[in-house]
Phi, psi and omega in degrees: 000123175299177191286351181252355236212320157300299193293321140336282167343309192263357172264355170267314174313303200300326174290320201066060189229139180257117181215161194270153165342136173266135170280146186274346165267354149322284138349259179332323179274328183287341188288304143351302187288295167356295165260011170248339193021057169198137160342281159294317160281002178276303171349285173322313166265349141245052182059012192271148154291156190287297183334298197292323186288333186282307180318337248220290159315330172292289209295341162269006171282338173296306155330333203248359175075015187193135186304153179242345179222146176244141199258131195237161168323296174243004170195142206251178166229144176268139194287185197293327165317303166308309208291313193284336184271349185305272198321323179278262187001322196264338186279310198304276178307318145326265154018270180324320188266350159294301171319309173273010150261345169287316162298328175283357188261329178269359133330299182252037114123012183283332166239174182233216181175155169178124197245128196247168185231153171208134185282144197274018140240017201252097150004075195291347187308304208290026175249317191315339170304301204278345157281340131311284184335273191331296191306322208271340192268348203213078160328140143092339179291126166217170226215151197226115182271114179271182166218117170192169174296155236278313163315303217279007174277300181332299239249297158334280182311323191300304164300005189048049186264348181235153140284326155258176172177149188240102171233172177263188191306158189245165192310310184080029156322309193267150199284351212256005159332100164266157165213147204253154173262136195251295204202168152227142182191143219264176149271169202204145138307086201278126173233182164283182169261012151235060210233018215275016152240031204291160126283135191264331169312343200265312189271135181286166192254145187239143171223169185252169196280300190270044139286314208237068200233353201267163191320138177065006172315316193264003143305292178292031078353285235275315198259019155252022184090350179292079144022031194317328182311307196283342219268167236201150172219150189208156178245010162210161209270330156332285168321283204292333176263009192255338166257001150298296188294002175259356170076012173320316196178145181279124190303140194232129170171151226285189177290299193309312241253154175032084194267002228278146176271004170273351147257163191239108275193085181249128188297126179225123184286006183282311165297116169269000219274156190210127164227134184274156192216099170259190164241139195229144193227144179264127184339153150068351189262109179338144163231170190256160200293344165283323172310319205278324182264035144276292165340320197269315187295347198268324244244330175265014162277172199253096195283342197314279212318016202208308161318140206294151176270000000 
């Protein structure tokens, strides 16, 4: 069923009207008649015989189980059944001719696209080059950023909703994974940035969940002095820098993370915790050409400034 022949349906459901597929040019003409509230000039404009265009309009109203237009000599009105279908119906046509200049622009190579995965703790500031880059080689190009934990990044590549993704390791169940290695990197203690005479000791630790989700963290928690009982949990980097600057608690998260200048990131040798952060592409599966130079730029930057010491 087309996007349009769908949408039709299912704005026929909401109604409770049991109907067969709509055609789309069904759709077009009645969306036409609407606004021309004229036969004729709806014909006309969509190139059509008065006939054909009438023929057309009946038959979705048979479908549609009700007149959608009452009909006058030199100007029709849509009955209350037209008035409510308009708005799906007009979305419905709408869609559709969106859809089909965007498939002819990227058919004859004018947009692109590129869906990237990224970990809900990894910084997109330290990405903007390279996405300035990309845009400056693939005019017209846009790009769609997922976020999620290393499972639901896995579970993205696998369905093809990303081509790439920047995580920290990922489960690898599955075999068909390349993986390019980027970096290793410790976690730090996050305060604020004028926070520079705080006791960090005095304050409880706030930690995020998926930073801290990988085998043995909370031994090195636990053997770097940490309260796990007292510590405090957030499931976003968001969150989490907005109860550091309220001073709730001092903050635990990886180098990559809260890149924000209103924080200070202070390295404690004490913190044992180490996580690897590559990029991962699935083995064999064709990538578009923004994927292969996003690939070449990420993978020849210069990462040391993030690497564990």
């Amino acid at each position: 069923m087309g996007v349009v022949q769908h949408c039709a349906s299912e704005a026929a459901s909401f109604f409770g009207l049991g109907v067969s597929p709509m055609e789309m040019q069904q759709v077009r003409y009645f969306v036409a008649l609407a606004e021309t509230l004229n036969f004729t000039r709806a014909a006309e404009q969509c190139n059509v015989s008065q006939p054909a265009l009438t023929r057309a309009i009946q038959q979705l109203e048979y479908e549609l189980g009700g007149p959608l237009v009452r009909r006058e000599r030199r100007n029709s009105h849509l009955t209350d059944l037209g008035i409510r279908m308009l708005p799906f119906l007009r979305q419905c046509h709408d869609s559709a001719s969106s859809a089909k200049q965007l498939a002819t622009a990227v058919k004859k190579g004018e947009r692109s696209s590129f869906a990237l995965g990224v970990a809900g703790t990894f910084d997109i500031s330290l990405l903007l080059d390279h996405l300035a880059e990309l845009q400056r080689q693939f005019p017209g190009m846009r790009f769609r950023l997922r976020r999620g934990n290393a499972a639901q990044i896995e579970e993205m590549l696998k369905a093809g909703e990303i081509e790439l993704a920047i995580s920290e390791t990922l489960p690898q169940a599955w075999d068909r994974l390349d993986r390019y290695p980027m970096f290793t990197e410790c976690f730090d203690y996050i305060v604020g940035s004028n926070d520079d005479n705080l006791k960090i000791e005095e304050l409880p630790v706030l930690l995020h969940r998926g930073a801290l989700s990988g085998e043995g963290h909370e031994a090195h928690l636990t053997e770097a002095g940490i309260d796990l009982l007292r510590a405090h949990q957030v499931e976003s980097c968001r969150d989490l820098e907005t109860l550091v600057l309220a001073k709730v608690g001092v903050g635990i998260a990886p180098t990559s993370a809260l890149q924000s200048k209103q924080l200070q990131h202070i390295h404690c040798e004490s913190l044992k915790l180490r996580r690897d952060i590559a990029i991962y592409a699935v083995a064999g599966r064709r990538r578009s050409r923004e994927a292969s130079a996003f690939l070449s730029l990420a993978r020849s930057a210069d990462w040391s400034q993030l690497e564990a010491a």
